[in-house]
BANU-746076 format. One record per atom (N, C-alpha, C): z negated, x negated, y; residue in three letters. Coordinates in steps of 0.05 Angstrom, whole numbers, padded with zeros to 5 digits, always signed. Example, Ala and Ser with C-alpha at 12.3 -4.5 7.8 and 13.67 -1.06 7.14 Angstrom:
BEGIN
-00156-00264-00114Ala
-00156-00246-00090Ala
-00156-00264-00066Ala
-00142-00257-00045Ser
-00143-00273-00021Ser
-00157-00258+00001Ser
END
This chain:
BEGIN
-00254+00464+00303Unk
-00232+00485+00302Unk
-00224+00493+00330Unk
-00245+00499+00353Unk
-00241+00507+00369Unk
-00218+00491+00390Unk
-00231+00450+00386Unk
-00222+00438+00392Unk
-00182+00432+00394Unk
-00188+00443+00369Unk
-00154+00437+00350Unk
-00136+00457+00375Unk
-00155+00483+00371Unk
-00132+00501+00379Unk
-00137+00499+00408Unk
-00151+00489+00421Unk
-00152+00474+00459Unk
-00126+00456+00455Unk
-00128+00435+00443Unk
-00110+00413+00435Unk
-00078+00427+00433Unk
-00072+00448+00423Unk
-00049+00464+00415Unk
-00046+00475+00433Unk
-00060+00491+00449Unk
-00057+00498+00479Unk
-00045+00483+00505Unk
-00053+00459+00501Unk
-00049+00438+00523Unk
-00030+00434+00524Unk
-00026+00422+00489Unk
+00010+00414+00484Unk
+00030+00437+00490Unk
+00026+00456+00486Unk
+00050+00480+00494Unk
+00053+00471+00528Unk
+00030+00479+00537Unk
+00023+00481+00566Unk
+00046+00456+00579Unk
+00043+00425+00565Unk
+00058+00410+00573Unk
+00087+00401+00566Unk
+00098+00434+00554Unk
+00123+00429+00544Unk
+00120+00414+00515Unk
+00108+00416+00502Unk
+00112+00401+00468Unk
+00110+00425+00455Unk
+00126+00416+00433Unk
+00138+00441+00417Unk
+00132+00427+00384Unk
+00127+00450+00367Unk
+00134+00439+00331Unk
+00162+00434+00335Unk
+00173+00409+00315Unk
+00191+00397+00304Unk
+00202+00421+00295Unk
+00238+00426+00298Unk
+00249+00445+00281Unk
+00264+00446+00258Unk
+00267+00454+00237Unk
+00287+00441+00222Unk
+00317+00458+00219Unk
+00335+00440+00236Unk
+00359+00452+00240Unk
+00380+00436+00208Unk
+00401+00458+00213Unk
+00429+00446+00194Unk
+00451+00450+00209Unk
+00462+00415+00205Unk
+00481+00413+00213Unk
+00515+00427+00212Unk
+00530+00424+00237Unk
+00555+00440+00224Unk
+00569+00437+00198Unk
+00567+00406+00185Unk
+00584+00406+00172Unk
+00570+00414+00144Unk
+00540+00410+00153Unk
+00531+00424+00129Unk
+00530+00450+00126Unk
+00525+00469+00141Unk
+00533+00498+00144Unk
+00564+00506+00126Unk
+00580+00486+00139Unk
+00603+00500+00127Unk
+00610+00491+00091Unk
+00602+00469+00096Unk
+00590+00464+00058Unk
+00575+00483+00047Unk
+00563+00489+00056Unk
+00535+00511+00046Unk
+00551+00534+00046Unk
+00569+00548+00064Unk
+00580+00565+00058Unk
+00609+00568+00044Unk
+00617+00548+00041Unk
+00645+00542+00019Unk
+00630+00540-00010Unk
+00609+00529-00018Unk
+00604+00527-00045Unk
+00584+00554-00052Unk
+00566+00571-00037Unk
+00572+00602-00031Unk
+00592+00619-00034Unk
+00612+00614-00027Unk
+00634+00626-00031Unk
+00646+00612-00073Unk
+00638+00597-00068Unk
+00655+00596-00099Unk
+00643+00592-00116Unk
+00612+00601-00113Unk
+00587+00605-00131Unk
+00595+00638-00146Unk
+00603+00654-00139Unk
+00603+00682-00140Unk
+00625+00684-00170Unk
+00654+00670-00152Unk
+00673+00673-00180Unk
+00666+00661-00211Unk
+00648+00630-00202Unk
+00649+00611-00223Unk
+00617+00630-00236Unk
+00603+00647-00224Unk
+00586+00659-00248Unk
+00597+00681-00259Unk
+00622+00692-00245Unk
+00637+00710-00253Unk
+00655+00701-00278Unk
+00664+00680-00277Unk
+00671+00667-00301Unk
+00660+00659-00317Unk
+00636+00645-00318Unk
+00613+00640-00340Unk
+00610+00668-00352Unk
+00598+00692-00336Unk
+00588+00719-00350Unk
+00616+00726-00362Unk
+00644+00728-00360Unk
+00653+00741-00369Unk
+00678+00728-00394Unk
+00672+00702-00395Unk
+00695+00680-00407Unk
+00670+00665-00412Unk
+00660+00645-00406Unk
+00639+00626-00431Unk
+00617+00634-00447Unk
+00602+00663-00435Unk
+00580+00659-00451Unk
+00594+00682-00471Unk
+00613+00700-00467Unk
+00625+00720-00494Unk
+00631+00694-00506Unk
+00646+00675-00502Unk
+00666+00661-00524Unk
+00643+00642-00537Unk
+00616+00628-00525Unk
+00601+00618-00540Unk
+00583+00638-00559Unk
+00578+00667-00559Unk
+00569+00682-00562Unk
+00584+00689-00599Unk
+00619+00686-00590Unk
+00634+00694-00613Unk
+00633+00662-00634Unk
+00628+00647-00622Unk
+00617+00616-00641Unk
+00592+00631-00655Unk
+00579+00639-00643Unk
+00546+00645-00664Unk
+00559+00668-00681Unk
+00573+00689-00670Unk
+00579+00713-00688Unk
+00591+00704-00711Unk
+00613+00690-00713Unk
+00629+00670-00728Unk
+00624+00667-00757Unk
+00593+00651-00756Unk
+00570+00636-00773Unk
+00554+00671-00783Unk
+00556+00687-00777Unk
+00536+00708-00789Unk
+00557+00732-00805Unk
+00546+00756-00824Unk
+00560+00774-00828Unk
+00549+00798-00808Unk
+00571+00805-00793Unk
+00561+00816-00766Unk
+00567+00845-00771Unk
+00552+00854-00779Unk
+00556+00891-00783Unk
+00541+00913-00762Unk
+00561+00919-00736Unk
+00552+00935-00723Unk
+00523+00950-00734Unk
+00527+00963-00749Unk
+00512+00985-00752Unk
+00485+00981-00758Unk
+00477+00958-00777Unk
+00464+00937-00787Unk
+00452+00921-00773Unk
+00414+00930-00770Unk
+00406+00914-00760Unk
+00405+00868-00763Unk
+00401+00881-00795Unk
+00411+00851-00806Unk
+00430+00841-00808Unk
+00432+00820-00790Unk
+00456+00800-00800Unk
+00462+00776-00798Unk
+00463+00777-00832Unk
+00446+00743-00840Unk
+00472+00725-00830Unk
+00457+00702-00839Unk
+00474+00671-00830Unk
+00498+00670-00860Unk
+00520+00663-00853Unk
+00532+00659-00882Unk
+00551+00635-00876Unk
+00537+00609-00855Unk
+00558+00595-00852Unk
+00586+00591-00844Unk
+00597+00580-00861Unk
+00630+00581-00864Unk
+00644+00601-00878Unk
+00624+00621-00888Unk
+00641+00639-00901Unk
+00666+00662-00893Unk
+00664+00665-00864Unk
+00682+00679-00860Unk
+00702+00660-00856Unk
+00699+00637-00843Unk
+00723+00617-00843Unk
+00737+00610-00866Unk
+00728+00611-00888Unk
+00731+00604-00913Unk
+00752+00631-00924Unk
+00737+00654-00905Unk
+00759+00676-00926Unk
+00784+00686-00905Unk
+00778+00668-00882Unk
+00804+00669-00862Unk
+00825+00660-00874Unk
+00820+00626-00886Unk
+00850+00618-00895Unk
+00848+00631-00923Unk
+00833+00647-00940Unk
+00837+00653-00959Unk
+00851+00673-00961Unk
+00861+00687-00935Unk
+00872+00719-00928Unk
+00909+00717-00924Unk
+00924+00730-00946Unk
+00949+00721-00936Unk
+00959+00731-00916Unk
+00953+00754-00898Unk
+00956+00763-00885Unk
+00944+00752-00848Unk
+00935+00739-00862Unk
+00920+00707-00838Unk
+00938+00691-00836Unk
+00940+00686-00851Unk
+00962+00659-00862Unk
+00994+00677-00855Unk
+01005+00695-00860Unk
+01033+00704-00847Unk
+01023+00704-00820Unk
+01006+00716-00804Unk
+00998+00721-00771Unk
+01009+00687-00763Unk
+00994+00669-00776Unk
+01001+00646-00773Unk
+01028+00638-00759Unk
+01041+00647-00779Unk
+01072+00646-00787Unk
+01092+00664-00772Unk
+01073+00673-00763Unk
+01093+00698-00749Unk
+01088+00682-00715Unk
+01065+00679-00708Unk
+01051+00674-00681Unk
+01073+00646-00675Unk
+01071+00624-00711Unk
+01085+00605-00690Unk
+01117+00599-00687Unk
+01135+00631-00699Unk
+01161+00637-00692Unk
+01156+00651-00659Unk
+01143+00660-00659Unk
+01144+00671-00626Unk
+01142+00652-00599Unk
+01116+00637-00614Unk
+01114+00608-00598Unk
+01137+00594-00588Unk
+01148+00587-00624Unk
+01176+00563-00617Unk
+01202+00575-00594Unk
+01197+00597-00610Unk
+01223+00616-00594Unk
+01225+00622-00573Unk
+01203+00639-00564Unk
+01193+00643-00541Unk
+01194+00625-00513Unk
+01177+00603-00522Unk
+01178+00581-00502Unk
+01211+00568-00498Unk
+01220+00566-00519Unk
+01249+00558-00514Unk
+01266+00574-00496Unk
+01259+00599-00509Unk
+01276+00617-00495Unk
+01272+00623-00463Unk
+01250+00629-00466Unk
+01244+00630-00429Unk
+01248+00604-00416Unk
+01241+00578-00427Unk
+01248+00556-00410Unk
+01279+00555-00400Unk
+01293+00552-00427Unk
+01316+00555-00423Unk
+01329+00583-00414Unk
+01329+00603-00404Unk
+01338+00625-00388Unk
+01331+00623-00363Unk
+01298+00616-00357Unk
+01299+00609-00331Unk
+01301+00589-00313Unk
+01312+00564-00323Unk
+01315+00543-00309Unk
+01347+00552-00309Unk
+01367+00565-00329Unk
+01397+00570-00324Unk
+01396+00595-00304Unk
+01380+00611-00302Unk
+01380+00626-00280Unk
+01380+00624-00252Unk
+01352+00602-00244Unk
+01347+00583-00219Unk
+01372+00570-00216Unk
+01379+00561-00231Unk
+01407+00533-00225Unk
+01424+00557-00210Unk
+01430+00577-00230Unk
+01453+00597-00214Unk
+01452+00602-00187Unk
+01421+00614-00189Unk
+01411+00622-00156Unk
+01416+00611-00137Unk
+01415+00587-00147Unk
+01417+00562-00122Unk
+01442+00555-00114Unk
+01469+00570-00125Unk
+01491+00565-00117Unk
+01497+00592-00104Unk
+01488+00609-00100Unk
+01490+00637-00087Unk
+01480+00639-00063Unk
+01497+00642-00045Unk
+01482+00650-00015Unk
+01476+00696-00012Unk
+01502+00697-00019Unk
+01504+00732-00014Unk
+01478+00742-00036Unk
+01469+00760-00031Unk
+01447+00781-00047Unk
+01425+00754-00066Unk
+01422+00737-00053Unk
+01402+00721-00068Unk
+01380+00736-00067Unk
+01374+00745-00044Unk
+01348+00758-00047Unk
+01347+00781-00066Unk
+01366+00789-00071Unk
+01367+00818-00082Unk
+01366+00808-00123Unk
+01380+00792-00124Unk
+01379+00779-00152Unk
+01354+00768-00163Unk
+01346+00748-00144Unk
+01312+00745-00145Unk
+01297+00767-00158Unk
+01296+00788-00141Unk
+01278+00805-00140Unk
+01286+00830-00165Unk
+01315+00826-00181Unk
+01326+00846-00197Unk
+01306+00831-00223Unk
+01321+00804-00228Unk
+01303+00783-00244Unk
+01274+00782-00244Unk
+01261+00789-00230Unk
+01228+00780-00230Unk
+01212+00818-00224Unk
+01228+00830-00228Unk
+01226+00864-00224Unk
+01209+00861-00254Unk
+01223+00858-00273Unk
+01216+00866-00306Unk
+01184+00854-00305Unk
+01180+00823-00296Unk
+01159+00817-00311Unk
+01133+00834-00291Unk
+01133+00849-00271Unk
+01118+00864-00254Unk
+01116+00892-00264Unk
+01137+00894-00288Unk
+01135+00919-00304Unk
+01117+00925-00326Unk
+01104+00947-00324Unk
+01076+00951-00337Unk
+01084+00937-00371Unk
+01075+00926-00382Unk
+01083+00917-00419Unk
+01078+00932-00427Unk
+01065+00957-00433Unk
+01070+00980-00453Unk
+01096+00993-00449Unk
+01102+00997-00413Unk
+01121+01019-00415Unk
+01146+01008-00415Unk
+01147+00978-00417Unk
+01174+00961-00428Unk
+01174+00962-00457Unk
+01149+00961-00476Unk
+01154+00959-00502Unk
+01166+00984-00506Unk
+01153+01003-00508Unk
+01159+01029-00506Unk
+01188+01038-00511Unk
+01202+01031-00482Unk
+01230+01042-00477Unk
+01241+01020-00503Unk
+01245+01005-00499Unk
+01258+00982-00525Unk
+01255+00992-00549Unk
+01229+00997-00561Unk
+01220+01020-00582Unk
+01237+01038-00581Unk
+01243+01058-00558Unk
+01262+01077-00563Unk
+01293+01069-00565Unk
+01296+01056-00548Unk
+01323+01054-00561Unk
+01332+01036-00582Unk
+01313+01022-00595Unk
+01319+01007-00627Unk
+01310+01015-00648Unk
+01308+01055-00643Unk
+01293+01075-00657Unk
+01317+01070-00678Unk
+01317+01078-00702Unk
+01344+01093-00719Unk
+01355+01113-00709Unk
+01356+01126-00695Unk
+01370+01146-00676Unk
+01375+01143-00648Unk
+01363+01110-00646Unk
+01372+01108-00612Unk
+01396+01101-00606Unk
+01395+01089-00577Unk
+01417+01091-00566Unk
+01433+01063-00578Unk
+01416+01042-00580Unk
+01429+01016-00588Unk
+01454+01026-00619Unk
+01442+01040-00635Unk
+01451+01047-00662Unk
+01474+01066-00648Unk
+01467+01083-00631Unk
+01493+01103-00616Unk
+01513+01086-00608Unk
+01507+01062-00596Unk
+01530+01044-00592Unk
+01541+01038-00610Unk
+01529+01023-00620Unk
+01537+01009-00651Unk
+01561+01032-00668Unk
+01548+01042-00669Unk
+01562+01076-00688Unk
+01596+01070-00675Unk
+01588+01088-00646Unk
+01612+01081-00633Unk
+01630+01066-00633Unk
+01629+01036-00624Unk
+01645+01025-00639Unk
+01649+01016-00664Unk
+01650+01032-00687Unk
+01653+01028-00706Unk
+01636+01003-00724Unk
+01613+00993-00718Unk
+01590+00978-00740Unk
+01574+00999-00749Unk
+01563+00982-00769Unk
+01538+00994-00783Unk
+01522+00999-00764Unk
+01501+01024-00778Unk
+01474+01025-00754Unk
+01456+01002-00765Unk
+01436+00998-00747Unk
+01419+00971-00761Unk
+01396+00973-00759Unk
+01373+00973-00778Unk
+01344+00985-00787Unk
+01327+00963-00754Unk
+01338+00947-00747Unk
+01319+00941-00722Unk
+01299+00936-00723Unk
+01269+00956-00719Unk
+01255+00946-00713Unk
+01238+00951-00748Unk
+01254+00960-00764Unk
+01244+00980-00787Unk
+01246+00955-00807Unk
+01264+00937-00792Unk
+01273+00909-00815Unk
+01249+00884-00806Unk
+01241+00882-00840Unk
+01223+00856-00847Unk
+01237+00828-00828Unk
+01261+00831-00828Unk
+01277+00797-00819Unk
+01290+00806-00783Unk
+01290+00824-00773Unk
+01298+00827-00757Unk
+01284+00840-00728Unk
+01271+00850-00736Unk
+01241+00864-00716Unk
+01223+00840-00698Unk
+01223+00814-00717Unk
+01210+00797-00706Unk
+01221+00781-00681Unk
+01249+00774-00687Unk
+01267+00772-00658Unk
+01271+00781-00643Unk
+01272+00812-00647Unk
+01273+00825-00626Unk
+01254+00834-00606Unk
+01229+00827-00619Unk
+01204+00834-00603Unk
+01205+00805-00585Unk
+01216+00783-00593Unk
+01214+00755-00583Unk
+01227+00757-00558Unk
+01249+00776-00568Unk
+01268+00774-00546Unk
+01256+00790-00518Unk
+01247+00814-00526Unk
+01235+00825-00499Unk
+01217+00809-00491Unk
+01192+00800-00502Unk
+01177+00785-00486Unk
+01194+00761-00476Unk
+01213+00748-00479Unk
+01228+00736-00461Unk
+01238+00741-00436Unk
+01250+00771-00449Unk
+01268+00785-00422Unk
+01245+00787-00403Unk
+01219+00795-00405Unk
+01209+00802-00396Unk
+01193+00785-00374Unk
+01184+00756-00386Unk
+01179+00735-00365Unk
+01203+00718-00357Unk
+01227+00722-00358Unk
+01244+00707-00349Unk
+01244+00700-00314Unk
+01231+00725-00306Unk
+01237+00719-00280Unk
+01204+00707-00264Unk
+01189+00702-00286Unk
+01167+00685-00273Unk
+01172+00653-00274Unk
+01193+00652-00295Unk
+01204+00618-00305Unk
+01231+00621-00279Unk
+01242+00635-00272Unk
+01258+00632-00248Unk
+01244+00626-00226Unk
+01224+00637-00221Unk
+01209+00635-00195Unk
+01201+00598-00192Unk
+01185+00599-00215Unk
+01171+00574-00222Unk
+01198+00547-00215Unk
+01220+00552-00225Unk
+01235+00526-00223Unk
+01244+00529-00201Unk
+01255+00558-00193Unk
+01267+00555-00159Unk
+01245+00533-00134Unk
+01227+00548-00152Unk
+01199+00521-00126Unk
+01203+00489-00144Unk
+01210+00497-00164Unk
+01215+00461-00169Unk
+01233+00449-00151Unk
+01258+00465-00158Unk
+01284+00451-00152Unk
+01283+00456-00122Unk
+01272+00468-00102Unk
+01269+00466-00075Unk
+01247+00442-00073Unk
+01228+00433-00077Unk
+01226+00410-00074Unk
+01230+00382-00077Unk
+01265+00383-00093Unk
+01271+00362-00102Unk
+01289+00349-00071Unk
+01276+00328-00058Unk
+01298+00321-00045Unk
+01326+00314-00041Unk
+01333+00326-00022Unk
+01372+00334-00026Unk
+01379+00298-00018Unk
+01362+00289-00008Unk
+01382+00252-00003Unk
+01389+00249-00031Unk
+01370+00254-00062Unk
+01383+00241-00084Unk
+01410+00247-00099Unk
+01406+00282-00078Unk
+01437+00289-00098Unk
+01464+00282-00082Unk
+01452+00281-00049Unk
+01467+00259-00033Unk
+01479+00239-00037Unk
+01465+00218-00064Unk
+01476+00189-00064Unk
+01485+00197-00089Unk
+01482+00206-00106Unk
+01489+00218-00134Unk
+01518+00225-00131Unk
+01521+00239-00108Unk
+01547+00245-00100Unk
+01574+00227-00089Unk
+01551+00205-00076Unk
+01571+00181-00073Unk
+01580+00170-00082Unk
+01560+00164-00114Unk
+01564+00143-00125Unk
+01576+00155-00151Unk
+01598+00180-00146Unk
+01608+00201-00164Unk
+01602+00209-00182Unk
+01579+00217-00183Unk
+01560+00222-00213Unk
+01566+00257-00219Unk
+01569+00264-00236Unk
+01586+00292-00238Unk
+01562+00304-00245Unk
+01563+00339-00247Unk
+01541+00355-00250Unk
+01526+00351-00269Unk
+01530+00346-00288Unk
+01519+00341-00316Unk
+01500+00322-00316Unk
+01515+00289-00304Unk
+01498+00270-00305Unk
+01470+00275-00279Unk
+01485+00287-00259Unk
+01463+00290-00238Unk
+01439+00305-00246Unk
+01446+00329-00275Unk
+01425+00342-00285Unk
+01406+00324-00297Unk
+01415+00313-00311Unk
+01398+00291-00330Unk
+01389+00269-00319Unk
+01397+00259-00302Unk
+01388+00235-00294Unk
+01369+00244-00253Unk
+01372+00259-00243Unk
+01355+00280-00231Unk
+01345+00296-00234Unk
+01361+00323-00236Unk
+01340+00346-00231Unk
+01322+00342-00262Unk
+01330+00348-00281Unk
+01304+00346-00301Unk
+01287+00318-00304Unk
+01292+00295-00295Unk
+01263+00283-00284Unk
+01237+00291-00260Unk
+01248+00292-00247Unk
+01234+00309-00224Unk
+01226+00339-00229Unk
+01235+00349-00250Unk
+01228+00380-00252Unk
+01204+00379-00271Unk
+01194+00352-00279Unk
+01183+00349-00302Unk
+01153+00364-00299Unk
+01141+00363-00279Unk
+01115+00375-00271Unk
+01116+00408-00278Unk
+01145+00412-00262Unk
+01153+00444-00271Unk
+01149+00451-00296Unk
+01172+00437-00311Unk
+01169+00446-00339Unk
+01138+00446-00354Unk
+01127+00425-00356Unk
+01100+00417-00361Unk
+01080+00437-00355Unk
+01079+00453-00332Unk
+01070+00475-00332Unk
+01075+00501-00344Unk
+01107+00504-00340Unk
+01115+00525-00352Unk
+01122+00527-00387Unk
+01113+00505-00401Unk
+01103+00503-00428Unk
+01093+00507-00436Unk
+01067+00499-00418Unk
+01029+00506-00422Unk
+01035+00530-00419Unk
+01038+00542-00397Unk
+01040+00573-00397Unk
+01053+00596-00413Unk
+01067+00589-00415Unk
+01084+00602-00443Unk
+01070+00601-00470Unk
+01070+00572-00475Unk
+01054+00568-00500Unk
+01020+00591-00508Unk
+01007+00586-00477Unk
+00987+00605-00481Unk
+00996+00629-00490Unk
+01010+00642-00466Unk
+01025+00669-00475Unk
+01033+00674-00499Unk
+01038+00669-00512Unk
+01050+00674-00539Unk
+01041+00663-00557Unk
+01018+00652-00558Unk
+00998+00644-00577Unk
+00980+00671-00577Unk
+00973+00685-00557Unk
+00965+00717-00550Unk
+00975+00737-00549Unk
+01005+00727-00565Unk
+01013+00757-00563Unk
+01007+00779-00578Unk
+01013+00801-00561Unk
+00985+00821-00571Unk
+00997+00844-00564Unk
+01012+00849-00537Unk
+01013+00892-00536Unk
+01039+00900-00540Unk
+01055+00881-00542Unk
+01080+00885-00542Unk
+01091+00887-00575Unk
+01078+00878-00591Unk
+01074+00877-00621Unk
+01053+00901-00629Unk
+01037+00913-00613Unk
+01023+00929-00619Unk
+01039+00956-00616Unk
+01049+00955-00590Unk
+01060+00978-00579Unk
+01098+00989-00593Unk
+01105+00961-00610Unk
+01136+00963-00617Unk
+01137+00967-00646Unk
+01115+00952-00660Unk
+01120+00957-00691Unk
+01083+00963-00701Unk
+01062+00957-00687Unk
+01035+00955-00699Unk
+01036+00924-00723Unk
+01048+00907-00715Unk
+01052+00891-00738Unk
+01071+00890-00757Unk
+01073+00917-00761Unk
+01098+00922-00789Unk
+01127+00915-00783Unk
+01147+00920-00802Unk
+01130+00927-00833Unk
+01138+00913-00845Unk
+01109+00915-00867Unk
+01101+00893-00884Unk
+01083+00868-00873Unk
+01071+00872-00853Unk
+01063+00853-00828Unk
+01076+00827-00818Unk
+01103+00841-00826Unk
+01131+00816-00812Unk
+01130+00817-00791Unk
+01105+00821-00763Unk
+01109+00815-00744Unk
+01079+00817-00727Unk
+01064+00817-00744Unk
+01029+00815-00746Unk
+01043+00788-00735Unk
+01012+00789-00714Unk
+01004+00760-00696Unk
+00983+00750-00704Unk
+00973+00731-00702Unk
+00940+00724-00696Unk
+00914+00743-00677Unk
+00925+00743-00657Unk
+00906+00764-00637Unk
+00911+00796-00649Unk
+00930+00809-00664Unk
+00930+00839-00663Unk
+00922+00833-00700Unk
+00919+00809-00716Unk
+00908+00812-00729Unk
+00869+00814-00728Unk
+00867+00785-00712Unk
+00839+00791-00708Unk
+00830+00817-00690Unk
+00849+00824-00672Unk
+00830+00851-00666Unk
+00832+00889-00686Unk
+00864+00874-00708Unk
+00861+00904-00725Unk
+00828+00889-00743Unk
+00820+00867-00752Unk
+00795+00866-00759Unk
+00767+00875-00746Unk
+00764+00869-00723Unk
+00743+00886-00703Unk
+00748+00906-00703Unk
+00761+00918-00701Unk
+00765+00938-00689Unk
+00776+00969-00705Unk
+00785+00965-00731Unk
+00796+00979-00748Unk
+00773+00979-00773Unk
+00767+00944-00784Unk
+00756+00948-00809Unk
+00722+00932-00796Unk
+00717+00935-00768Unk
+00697+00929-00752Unk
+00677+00902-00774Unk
+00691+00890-00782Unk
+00693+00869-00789Unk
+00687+00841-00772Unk
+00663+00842-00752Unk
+00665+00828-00733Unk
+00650+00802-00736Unk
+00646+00790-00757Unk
+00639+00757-00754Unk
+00669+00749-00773Unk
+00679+00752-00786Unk
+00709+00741-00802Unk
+00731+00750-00769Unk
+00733+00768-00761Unk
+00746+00772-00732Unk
+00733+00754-00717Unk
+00706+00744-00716Unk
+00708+00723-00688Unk
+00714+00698-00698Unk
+00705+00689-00724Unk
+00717+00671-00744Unk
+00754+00655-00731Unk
+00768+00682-00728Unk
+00801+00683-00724Unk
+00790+00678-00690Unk
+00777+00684-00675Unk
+00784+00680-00650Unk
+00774+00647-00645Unk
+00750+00639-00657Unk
+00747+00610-00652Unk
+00767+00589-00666Unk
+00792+00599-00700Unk
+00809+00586-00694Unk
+00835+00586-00681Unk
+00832+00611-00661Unk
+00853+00618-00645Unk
+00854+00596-00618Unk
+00829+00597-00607Unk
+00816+00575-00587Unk
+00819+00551-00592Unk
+00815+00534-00620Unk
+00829+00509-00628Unk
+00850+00507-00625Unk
+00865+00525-00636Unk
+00893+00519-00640Unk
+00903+00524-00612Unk
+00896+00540-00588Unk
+00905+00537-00569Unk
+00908+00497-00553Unk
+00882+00501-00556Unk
+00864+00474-00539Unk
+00888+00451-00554Unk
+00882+00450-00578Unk
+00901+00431-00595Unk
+00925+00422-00592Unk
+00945+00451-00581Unk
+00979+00452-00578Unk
+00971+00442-00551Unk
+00957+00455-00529Unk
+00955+00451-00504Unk
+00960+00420-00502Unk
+00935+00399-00507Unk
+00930+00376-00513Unk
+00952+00363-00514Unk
+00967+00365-00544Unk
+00988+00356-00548Unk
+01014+00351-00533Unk
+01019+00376-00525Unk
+01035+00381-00507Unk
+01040+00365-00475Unk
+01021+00373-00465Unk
+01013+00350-00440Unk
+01020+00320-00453Unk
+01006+00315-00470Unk
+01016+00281-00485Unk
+01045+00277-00482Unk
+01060+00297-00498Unk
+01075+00288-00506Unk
+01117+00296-00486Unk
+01100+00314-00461Unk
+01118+00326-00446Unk
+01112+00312-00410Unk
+01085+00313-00409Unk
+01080+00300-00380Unk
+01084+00272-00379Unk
+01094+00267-00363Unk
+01108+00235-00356Unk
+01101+00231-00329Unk
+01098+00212-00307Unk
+01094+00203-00277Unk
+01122+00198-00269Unk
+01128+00209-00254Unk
+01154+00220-00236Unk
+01146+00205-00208Unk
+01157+00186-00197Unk
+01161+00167-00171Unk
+01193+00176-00160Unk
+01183+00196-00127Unk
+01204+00193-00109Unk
+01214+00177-00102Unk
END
């Protein structure tokens, strides 16, 4: 022993040192980039995969808050999901908002962008009038719309005025449902403007250059340019929409509660009046795992059948 540590002495004495173990720069900065995005991605697991695998087990059981027990019953709440007509209209209702919806915003904000793009004076100011709404809180847009498509609002005060009927609005089984479609339109229109103005600025100007030579008029230059090349745009702004309004949820909550007659009940403000009202929570997670299919499913499809490879 004594020897060892003479031996250890010497070596210092003659400049020898223990081996160190260093890390390199480029590993440092790896080590600290996947550090850095260790934090969000458990932030996402804890707060998005392990609830949503969590609502797969609830699903399979009869889940009664109050109740310590709660047995396994299979498929039974699935089973009394499509057995519920009131499941089955949410259905029905969710995929008029869908069709409409997505139509409608695609088409408002790509005719909006096109406009923009011919405007030099107050562009900025139009931009920013357009994309004002969707930065507006969604209760206190449902809200005001609520008031004035009251039976005593102002829409009916017009109406009156010029001499029409007043019109039950939001009080009507056939008519409440468009109109709620319509605000959530009005309301992202100017995120679908934003989105194509960055399309159509990256479309290079040589094509509408030779387009122009070779006298191709606005119409054809639409079709045979800008909507090939915009195709990534749209493709996104489908998926995104489509989500949206597969969830719609506060704006139906906050304008009719569903009614009336649940001519305007969704999927999501149905499964959460089940949690949450008749605390009914394995047939409510039941509706959210086929809410998650049917998302993943349209999503899927969609990409298939809308994404194409676009060569400059």
């Amino acid at each position: 022993m004594e020897e060892t540590i003479k031996q250890v002495d010497i070596g210092r004495k003659q400049g020898h040192t223990a081996p160190r173990f260093t890390i390199g720069y480029h590993r440092k900065r790896y080590l600290f980039i996947y550090g850095c995005l260790l934090l969000p991605l458990l932030f996402f697991f804890t707060v998005r995969v392990i609830p949503m695998l969590y609502s797969f087990n609830v699903s399979f059981h009869q889940w009664d808050m109050l109740s310590e027990e709660k047995p396994f019953v299979g498929l039974a709440n699935y089973r009394a999901l499509f057995e519920d007509a009131v499941f089955l209209t949410a259905i029905r209702n969710t995929a008029v908002y869908v069709v409409l919806g997505v139509l409608g915003q695609l088409a408002a904000g790509m005719a909006i962008a096109l406009l923009l793009r011919r405007i030099v004076f107050l562009r900025g100011f139009f931009r920013a009038v357009y994309f004002l709404p969707y930065i507006t809180s969604v209760v206190a847009v449902s809200w005001v719309f609520r008031w004035i498509l009251m039976k005593n609002g102002i829409a009916n005060s017009w109406l009156l005025a010029w001499g029409f009927d007043a019109q039950p609005f939001l009080y009507s089984t056939t008519q409440a449902i468009f109109l709620i479609t319509a605000v959530m339109v009005w309301q992202h229109i100017g995120f679908q403007m934003l989105i194509f103005l960055a399309g159509l600025d990256n479309i290079p100007a040589i094509y509408y250059d030779a387009a122009s030579i070779d006298g191709a008029g606005r119409f054809r230059t639409w079709i045979h340019i800008t909507l090939p090349l915009l195709n990534p745009v749209i493709v996104f702004s489908v998926v995104m929409a489509t989500i949206g309004f597969l969830q719609s949820f506060t704006q139906i909550l906050n304008m009719t509660a569903g009614g009336p007659l649940n001519s305007t009940i969704s999927i999501v403000l149905h499964i959460y009046n089940s949690a949450f009202k008749s605390f009914n929570m394995g047939y409510a997670s039941a509706g959210s795992v086929v809410l998650f299919v049917m998302i993943l499913a349209l999503v899927a499809v969609q990409l298939k059948l809308v994404e194409r490879k676009v060569e400059h």
